[in-house]
PDB file of N, CA, C and O in Angstrom:
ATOM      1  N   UNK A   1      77.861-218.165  -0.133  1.00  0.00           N
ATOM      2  CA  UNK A   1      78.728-217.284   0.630  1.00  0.00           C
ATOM      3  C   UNK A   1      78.085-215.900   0.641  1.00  0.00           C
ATOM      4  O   UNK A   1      77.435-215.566  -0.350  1.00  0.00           O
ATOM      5  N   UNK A   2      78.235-214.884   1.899  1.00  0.00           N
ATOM      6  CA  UNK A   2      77.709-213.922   2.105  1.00  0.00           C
ATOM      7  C   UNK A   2      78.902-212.735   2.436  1.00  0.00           C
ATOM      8  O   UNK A   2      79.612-212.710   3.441  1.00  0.00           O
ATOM      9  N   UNK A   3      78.916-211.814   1.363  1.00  0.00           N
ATOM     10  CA  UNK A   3      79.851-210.746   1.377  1.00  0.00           C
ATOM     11  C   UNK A   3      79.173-209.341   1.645  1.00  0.00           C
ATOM     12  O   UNK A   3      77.991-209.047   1.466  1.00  0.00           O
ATOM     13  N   UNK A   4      80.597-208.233   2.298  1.00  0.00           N
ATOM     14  CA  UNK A   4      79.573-207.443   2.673  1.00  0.00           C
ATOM     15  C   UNK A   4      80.877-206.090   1.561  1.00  0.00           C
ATOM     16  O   UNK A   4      82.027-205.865   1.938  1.00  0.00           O
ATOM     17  N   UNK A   5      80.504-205.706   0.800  1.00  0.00           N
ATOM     18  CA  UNK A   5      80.836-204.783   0.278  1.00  0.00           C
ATOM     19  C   UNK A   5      81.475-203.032   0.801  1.00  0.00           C
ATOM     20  O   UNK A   5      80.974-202.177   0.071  1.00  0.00           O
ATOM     21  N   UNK A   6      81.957-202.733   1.342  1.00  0.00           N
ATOM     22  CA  UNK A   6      82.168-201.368   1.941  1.00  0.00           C
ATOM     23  C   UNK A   6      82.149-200.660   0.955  1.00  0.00           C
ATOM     24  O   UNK A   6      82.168-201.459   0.019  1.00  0.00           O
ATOM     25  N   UNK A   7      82.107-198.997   0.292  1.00  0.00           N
ATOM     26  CA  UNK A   7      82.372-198.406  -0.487  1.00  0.00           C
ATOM     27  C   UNK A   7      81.760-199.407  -1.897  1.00  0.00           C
ATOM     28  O   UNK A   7      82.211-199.899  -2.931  1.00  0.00           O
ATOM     29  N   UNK A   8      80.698-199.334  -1.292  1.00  0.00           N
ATOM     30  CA  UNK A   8      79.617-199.985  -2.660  1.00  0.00           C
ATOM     31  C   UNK A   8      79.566-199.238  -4.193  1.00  0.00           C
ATOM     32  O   UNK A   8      79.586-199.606  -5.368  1.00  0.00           O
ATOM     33  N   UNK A   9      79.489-197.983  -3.452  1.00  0.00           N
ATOM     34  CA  UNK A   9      79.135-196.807  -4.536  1.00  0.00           C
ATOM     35  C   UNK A   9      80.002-196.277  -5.510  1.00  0.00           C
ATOM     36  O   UNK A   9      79.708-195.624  -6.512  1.00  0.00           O
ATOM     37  N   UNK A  10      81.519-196.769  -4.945  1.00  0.00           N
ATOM     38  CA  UNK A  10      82.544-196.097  -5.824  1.00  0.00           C
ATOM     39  C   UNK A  10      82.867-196.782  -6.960  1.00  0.00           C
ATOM     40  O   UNK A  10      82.078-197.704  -7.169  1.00  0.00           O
ATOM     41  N   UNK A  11      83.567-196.692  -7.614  1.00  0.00           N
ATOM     42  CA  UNK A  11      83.971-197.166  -8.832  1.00  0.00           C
ATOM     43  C   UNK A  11      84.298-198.350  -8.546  1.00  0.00           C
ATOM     44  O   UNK A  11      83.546-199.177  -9.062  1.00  0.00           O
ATOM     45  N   UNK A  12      85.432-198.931  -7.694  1.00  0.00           N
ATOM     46  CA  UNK A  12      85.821-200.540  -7.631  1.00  0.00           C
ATOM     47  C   UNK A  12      84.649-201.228  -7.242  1.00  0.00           C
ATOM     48  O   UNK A  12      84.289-202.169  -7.950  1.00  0.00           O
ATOM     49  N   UNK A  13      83.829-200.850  -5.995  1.00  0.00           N
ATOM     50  CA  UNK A  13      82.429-201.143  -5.606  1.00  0.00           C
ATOM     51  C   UNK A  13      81.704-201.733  -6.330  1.00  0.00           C
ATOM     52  O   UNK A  13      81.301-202.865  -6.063  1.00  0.00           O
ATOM     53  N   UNK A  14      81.319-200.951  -7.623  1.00  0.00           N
ATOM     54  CA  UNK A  14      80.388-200.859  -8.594  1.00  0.00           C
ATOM     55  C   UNK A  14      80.614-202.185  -9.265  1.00  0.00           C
ATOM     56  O   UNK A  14      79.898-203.157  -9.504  1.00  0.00           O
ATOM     57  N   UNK A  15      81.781-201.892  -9.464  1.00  0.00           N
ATOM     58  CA  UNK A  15      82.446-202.592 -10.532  1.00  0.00           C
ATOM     59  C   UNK A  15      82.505-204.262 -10.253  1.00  0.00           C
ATOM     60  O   UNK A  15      82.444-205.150 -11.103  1.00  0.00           O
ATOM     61  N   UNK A  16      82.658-204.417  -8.629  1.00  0.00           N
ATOM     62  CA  UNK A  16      83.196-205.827  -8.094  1.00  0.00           C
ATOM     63  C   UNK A  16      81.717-206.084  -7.890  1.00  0.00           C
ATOM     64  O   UNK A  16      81.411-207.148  -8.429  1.00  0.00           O
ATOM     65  N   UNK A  17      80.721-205.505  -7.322  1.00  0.00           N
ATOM     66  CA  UNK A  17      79.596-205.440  -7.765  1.00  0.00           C
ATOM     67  C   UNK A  17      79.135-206.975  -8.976  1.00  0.00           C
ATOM     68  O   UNK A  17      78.890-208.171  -8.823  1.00  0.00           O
ATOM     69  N   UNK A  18      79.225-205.992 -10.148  1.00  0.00           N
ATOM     70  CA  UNK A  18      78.753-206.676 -11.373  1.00  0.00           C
ATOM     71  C   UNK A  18      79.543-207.904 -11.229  1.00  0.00           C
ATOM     72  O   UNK A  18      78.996-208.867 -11.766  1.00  0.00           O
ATOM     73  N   UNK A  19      80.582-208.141 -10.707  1.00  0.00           N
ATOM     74  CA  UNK A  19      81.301-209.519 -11.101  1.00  0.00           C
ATOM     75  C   UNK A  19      80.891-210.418 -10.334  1.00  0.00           C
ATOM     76  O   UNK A  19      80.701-211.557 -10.758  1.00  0.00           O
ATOM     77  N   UNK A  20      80.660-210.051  -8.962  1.00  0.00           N
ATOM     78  CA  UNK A  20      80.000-210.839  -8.041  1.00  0.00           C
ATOM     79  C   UNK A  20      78.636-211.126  -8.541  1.00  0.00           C
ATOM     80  O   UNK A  20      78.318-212.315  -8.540  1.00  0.00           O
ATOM     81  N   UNK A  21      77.785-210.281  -8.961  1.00  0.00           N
ATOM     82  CA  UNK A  21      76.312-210.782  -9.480  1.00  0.00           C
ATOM     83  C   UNK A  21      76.160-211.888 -10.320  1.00  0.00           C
ATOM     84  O   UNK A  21      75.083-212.464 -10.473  1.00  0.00           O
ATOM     85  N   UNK A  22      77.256-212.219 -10.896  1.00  0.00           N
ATOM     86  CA  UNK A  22      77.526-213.430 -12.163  1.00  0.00           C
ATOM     87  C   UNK A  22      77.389-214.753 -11.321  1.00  0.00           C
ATOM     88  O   UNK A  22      77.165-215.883 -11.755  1.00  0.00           O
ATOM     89  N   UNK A  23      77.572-214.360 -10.035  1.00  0.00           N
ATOM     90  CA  UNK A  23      78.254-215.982  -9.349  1.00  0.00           C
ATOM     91  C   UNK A  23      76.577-216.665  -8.359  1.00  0.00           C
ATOM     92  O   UNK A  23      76.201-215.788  -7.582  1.00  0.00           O
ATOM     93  N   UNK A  24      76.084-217.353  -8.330  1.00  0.00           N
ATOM     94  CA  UNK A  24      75.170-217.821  -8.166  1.00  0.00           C
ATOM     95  C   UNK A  24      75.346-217.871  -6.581  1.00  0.00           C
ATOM     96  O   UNK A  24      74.709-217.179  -5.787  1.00  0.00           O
ATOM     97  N   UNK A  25      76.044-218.544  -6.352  1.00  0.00           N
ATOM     98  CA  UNK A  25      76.969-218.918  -4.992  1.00  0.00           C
ATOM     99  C   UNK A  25      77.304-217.444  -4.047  1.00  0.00           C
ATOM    100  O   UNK A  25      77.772-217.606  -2.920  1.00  0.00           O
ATOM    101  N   UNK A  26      77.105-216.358  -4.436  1.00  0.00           N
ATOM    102  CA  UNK A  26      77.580-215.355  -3.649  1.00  0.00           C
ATOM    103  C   UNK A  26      76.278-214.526  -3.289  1.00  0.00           C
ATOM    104  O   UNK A  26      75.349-214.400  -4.087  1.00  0.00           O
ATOM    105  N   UNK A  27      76.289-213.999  -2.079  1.00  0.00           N
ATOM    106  CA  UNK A  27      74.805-213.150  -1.709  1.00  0.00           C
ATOM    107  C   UNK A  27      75.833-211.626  -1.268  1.00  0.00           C
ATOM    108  O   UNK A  27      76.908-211.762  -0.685  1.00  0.00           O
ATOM    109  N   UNK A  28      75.418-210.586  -1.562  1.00  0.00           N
ATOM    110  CA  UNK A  28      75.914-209.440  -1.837  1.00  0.00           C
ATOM    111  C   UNK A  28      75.861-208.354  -0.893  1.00  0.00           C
ATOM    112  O   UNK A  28      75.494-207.300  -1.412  1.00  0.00           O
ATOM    113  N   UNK A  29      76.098-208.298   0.248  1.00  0.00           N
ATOM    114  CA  UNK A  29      75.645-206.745   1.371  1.00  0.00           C
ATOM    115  C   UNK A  29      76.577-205.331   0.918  1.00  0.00           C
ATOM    116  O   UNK A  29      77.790-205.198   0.754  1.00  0.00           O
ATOM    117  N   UNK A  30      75.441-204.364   0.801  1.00  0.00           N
ATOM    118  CA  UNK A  30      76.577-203.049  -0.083  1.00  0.00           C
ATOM    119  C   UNK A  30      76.285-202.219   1.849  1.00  0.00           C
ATOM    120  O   UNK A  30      75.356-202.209   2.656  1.00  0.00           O
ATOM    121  N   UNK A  31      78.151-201.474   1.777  1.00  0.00           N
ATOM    122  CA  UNK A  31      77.781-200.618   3.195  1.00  0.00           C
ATOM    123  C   UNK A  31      78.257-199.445   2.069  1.00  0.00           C
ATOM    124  O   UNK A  31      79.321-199.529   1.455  1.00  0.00           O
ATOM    125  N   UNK A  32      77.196-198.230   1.885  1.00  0.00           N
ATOM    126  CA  UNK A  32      77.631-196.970   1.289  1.00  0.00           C
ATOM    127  C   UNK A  32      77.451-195.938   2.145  1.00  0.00           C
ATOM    128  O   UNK A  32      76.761-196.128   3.147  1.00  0.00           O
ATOM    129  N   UNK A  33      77.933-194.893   1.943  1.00  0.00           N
ATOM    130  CA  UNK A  33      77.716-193.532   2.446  1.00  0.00           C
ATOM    131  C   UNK A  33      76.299-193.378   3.204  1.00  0.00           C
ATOM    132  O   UNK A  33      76.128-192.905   4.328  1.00  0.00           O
ATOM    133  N   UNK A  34      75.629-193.730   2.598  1.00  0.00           N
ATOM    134  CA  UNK A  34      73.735-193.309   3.499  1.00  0.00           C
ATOM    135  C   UNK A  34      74.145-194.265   4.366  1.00  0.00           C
ATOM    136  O   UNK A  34      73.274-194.171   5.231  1.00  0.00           O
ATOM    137  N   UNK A  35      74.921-195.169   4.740  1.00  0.00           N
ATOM    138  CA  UNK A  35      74.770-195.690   6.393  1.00  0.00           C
ATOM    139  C   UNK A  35      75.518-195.730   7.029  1.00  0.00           C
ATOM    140  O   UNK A  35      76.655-196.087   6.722  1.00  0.00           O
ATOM    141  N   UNK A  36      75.133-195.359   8.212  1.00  0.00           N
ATOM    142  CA  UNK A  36      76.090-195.042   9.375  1.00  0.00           C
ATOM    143  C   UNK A  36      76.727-196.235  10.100  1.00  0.00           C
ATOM    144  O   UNK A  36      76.160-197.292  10.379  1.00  0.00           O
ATOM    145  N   UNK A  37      77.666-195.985  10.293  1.00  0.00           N
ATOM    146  CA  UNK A  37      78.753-196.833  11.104  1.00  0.00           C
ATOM    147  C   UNK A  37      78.416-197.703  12.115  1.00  0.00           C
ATOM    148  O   UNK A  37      79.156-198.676  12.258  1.00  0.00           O
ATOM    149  N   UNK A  38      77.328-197.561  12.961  1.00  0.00           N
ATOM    150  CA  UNK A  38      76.206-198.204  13.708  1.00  0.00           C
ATOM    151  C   UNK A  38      75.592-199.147  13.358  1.00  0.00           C
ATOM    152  O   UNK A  38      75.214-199.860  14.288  1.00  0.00           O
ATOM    153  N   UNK A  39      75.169-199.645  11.805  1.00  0.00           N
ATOM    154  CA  UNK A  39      74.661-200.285  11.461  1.00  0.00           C
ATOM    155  C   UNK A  39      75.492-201.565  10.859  1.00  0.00           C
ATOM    156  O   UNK A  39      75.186-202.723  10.574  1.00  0.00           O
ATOM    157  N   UNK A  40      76.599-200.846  10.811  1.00  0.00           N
ATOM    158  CA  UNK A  40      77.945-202.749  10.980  1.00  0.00           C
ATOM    159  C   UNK A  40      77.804-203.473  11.504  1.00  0.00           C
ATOM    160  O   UNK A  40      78.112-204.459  10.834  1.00  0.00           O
ATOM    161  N   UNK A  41      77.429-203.800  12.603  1.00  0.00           N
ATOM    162  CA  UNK A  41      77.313-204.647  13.212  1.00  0.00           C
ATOM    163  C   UNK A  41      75.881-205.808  12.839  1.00  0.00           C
ATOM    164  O   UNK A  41      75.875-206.988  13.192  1.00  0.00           O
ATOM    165  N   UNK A  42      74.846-205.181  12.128  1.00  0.00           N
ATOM    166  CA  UNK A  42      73.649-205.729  11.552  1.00  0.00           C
ATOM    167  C   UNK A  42      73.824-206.055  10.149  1.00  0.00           C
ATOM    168  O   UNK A  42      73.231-206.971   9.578  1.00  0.00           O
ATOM    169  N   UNK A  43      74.482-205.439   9.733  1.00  0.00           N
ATOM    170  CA  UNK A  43      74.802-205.489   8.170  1.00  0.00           C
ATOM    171  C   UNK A  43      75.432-206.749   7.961  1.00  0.00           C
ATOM    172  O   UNK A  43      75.011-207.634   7.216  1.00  0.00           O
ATOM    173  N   UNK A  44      76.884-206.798   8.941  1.00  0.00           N
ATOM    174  CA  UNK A  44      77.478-207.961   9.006  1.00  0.00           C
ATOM    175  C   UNK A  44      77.468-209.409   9.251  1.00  0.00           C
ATOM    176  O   UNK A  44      78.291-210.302   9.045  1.00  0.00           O
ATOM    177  N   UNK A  45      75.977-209.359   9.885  1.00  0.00           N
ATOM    178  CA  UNK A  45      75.421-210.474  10.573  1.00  0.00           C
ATOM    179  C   UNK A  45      75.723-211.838   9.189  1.00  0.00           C
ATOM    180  O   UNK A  45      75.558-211.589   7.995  1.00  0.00           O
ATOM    181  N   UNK A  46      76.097-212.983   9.632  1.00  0.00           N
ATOM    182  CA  UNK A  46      76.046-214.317   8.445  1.00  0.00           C
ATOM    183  C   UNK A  46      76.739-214.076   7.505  1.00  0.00           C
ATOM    184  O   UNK A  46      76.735-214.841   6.541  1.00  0.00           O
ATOM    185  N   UNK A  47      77.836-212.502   7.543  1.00  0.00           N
ATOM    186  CA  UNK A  47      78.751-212.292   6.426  1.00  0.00           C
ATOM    187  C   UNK A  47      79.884-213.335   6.488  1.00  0.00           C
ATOM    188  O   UNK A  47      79.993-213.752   7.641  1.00  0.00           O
ATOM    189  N   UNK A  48      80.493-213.723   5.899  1.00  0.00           N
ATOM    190  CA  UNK A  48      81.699-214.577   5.634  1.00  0.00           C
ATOM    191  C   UNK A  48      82.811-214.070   4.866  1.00  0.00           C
ATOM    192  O   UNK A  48      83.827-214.764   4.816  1.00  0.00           O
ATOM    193  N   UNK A  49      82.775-213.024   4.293  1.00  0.00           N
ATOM    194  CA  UNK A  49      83.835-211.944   3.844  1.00  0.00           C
ATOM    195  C   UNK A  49      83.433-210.706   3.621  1.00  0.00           C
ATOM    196  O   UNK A  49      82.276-210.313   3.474  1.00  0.00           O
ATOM    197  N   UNK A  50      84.321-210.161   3.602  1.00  0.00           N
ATOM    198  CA  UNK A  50      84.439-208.736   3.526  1.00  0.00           C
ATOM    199  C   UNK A  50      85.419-208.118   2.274  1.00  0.00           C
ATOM    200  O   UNK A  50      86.394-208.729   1.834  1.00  0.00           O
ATOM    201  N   UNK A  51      84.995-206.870   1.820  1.00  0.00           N
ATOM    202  CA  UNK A  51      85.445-206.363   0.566  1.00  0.00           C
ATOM    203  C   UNK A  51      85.752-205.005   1.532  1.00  0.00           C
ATOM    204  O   UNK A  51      84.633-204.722   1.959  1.00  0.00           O
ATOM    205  N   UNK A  52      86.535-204.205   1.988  1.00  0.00           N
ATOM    206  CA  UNK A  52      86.244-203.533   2.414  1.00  0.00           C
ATOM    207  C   UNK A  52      87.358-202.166   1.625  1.00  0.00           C
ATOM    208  O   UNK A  52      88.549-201.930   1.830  1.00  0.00           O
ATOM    209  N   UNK A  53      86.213-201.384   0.566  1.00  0.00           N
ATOM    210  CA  UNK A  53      86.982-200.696  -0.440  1.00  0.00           C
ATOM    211  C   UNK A  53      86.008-198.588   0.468  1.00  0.00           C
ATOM    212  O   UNK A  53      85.781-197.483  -0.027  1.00  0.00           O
ATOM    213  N   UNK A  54      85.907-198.908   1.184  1.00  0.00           N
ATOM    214  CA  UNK A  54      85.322-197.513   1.830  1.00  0.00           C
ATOM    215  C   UNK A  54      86.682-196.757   2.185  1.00  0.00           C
ATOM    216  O   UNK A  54      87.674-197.214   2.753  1.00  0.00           O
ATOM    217  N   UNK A  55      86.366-195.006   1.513  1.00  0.00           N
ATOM    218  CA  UNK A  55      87.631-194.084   2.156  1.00  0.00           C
ATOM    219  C   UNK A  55      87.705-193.196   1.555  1.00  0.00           C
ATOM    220  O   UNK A  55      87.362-193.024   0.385  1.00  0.00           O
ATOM    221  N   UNK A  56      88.178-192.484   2.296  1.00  0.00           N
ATOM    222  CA  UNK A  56      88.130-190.491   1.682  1.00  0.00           C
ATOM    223  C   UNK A  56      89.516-190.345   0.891  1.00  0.00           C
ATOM    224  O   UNK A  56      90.582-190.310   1.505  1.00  0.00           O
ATOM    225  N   UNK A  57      89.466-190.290  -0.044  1.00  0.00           N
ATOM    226  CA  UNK A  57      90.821-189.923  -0.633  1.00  0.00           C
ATOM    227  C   UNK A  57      91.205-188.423  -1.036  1.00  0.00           C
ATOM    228  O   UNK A  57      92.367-188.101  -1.286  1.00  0.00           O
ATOM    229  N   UNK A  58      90.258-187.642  -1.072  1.00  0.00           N
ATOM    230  CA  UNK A  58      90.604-186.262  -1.282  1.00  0.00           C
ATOM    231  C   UNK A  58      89.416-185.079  -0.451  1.00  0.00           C
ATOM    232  O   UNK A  58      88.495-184.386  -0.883  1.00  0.00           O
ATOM    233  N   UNK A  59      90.001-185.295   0.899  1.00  0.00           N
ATOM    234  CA  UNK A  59      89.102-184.734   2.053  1.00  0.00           C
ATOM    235  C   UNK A  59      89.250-183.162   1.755  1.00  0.00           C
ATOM    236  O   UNK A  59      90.237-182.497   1.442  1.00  0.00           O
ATOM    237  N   UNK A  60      87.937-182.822   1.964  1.00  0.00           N
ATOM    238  CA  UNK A  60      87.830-181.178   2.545  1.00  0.00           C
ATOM    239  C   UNK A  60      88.808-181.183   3.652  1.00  0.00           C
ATOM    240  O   UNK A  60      89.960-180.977   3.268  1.00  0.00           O
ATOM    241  N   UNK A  61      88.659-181.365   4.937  1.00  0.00           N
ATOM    242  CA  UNK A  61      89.325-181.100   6.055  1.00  0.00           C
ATOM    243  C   UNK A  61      89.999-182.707   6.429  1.00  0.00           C
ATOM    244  O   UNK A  61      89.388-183.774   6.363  1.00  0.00           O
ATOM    245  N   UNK A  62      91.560-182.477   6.867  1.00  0.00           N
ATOM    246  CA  UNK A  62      92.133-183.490   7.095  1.00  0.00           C
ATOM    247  C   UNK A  62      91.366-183.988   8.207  1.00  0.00           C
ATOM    248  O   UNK A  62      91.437-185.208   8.353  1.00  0.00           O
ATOM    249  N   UNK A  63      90.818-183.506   8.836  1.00  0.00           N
ATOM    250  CA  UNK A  63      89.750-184.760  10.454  1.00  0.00           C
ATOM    251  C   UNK A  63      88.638-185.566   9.371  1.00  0.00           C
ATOM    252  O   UNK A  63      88.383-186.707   9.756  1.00  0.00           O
ATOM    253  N   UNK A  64      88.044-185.218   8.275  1.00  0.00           N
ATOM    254  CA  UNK A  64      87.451-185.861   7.202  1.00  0.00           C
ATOM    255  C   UNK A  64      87.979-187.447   6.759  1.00  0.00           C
ATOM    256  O   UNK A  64      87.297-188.454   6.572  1.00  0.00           O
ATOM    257  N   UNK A  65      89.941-187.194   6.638  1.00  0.00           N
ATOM    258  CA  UNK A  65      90.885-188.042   6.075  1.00  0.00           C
ATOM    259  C   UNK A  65      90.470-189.158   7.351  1.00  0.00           C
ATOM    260  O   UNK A  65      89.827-190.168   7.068  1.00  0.00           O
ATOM    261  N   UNK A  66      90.820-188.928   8.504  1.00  0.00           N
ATOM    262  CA  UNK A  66      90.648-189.734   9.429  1.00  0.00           C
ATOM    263  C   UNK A  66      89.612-190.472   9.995  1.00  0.00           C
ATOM    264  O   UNK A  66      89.907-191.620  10.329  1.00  0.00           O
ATOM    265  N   UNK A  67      88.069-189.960  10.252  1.00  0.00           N
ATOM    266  CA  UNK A  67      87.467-190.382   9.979  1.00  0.00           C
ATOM    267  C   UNK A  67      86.593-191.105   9.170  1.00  0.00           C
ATOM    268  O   UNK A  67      85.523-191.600   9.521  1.00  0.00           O
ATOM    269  N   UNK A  68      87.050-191.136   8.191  1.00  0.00           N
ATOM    270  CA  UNK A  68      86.353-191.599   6.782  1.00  0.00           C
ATOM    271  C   UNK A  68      87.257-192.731   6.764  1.00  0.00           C
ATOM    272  O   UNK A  68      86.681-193.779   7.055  1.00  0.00           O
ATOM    273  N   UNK A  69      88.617-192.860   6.488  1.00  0.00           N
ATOM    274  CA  UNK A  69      89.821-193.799   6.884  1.00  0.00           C
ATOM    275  C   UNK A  69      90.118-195.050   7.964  1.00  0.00           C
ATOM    276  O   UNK A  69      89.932-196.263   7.874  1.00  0.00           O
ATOM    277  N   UNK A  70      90.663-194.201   9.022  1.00  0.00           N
ATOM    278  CA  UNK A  70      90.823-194.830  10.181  1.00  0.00           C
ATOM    279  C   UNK A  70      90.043-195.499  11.161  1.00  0.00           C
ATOM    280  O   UNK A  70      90.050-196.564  11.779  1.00  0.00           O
ATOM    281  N   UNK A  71      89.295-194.351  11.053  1.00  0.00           N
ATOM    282  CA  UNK A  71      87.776-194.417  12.301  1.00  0.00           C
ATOM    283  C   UNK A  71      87.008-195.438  11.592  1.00  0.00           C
ATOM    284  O   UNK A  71      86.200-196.105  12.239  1.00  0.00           O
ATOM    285  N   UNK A  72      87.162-195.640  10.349  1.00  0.00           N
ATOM    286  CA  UNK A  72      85.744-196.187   9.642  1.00  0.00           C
ATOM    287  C   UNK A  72      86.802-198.134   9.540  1.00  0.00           C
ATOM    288  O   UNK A  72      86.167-199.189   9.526  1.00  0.00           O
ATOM    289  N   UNK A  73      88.196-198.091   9.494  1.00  0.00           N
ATOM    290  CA  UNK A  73      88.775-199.101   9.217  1.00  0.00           C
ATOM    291  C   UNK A  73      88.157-199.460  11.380  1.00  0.00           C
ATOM    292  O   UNK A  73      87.532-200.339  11.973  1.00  0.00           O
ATOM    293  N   UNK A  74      88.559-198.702  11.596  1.00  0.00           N
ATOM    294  CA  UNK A  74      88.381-199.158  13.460  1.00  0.00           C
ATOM    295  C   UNK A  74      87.249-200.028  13.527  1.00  0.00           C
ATOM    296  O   UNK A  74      87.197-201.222  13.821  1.00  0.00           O
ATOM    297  N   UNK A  75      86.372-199.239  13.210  1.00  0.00           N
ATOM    298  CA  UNK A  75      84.423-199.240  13.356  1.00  0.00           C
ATOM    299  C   UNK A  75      84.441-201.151  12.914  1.00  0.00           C
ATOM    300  O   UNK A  75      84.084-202.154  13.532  1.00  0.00           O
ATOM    301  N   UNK A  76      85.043-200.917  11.564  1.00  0.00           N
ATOM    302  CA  UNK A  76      84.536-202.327  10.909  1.00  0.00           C
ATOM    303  C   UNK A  76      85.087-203.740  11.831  1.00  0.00           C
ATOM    304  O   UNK A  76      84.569-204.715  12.373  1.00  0.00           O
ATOM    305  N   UNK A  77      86.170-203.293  11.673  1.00  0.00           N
ATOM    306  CA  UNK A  77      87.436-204.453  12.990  1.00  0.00           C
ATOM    307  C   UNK A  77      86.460-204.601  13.933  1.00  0.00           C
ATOM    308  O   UNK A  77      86.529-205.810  14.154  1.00  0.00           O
ATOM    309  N   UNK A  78      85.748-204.245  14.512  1.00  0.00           N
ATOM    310  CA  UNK A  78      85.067-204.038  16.202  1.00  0.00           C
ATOM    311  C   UNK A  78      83.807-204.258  16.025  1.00  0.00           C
ATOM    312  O   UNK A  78      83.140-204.688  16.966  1.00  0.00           O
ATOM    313  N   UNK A  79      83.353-204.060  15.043  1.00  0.00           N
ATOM    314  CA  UNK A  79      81.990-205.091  14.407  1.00  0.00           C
ATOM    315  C   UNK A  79      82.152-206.310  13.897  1.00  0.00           C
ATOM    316  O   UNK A  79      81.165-207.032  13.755  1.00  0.00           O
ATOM    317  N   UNK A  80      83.081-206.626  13.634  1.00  0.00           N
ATOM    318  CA  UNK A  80      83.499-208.353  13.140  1.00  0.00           C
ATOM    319  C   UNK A  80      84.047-208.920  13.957  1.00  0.00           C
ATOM    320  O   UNK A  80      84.369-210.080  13.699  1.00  0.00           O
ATOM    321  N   UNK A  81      84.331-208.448  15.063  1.00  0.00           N
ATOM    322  CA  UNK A  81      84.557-209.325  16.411  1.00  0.00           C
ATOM    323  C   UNK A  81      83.184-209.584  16.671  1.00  0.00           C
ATOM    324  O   UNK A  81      82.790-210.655  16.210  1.00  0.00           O
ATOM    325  N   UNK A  82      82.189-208.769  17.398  1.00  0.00           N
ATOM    326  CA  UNK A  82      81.173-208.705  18.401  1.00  0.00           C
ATOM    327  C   UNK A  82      80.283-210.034  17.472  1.00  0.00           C
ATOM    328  O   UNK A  82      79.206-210.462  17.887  1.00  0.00           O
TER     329      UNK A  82
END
C-alpha cells in the first residue's frame, strides 16, 4: 500500500511516520512545507491513502489561516480526483 503523508514535518507526521516504517507492506510519500501545492497531483500518483495532517494553527495573518487550511484541504480534494 502507498500512502501519502501531508504535514510530514509536524509532530503527528513525524510520529505516524515511525509507525508506518515498522510495516513492510506500506510505501511512505511525505507532502511538507518545501512543496508546493502543484506538485499533488505527482506526489499522489499510485497513492491509495491519504494521511492528510497539513495546517496552520496559529497564523500570522488570518488569509495565512485560510490558505494553509482551506485552500490547501481544496488543492488536495482536486488532485485526488484528476
Amino acid at each position: 500500500m502507498k500512502v501519502l503523508v501531508t504535514g510530514a514535518d509536524g509532530f503527528i507526521g513525524k510520529n505516524l511516520q515511525l509507525h508506518l516504517a515498522e510495516r513492510k507492506d506500506v510505501e511512505v510519500v511525505c507532502f511538507t512545507r518545501s512543496h508546493s501545492v502543484a506538485q499533488l497531483p505527482e506526489l499522489l500518483q499510485g497513492v491509495d491513502f491519504v494521511f492528510h495532517l497539513a495546517g496552520v494553527n496559529r497564523p500570522q495573518d488570518p488569509q495565512e489561516f485560510t490558505t494553509g487550511n482551506a485552500d490547501l484541504t481544496q488543492a488536495l480534494c482536486q488532485a485526488c480526483v484528476l
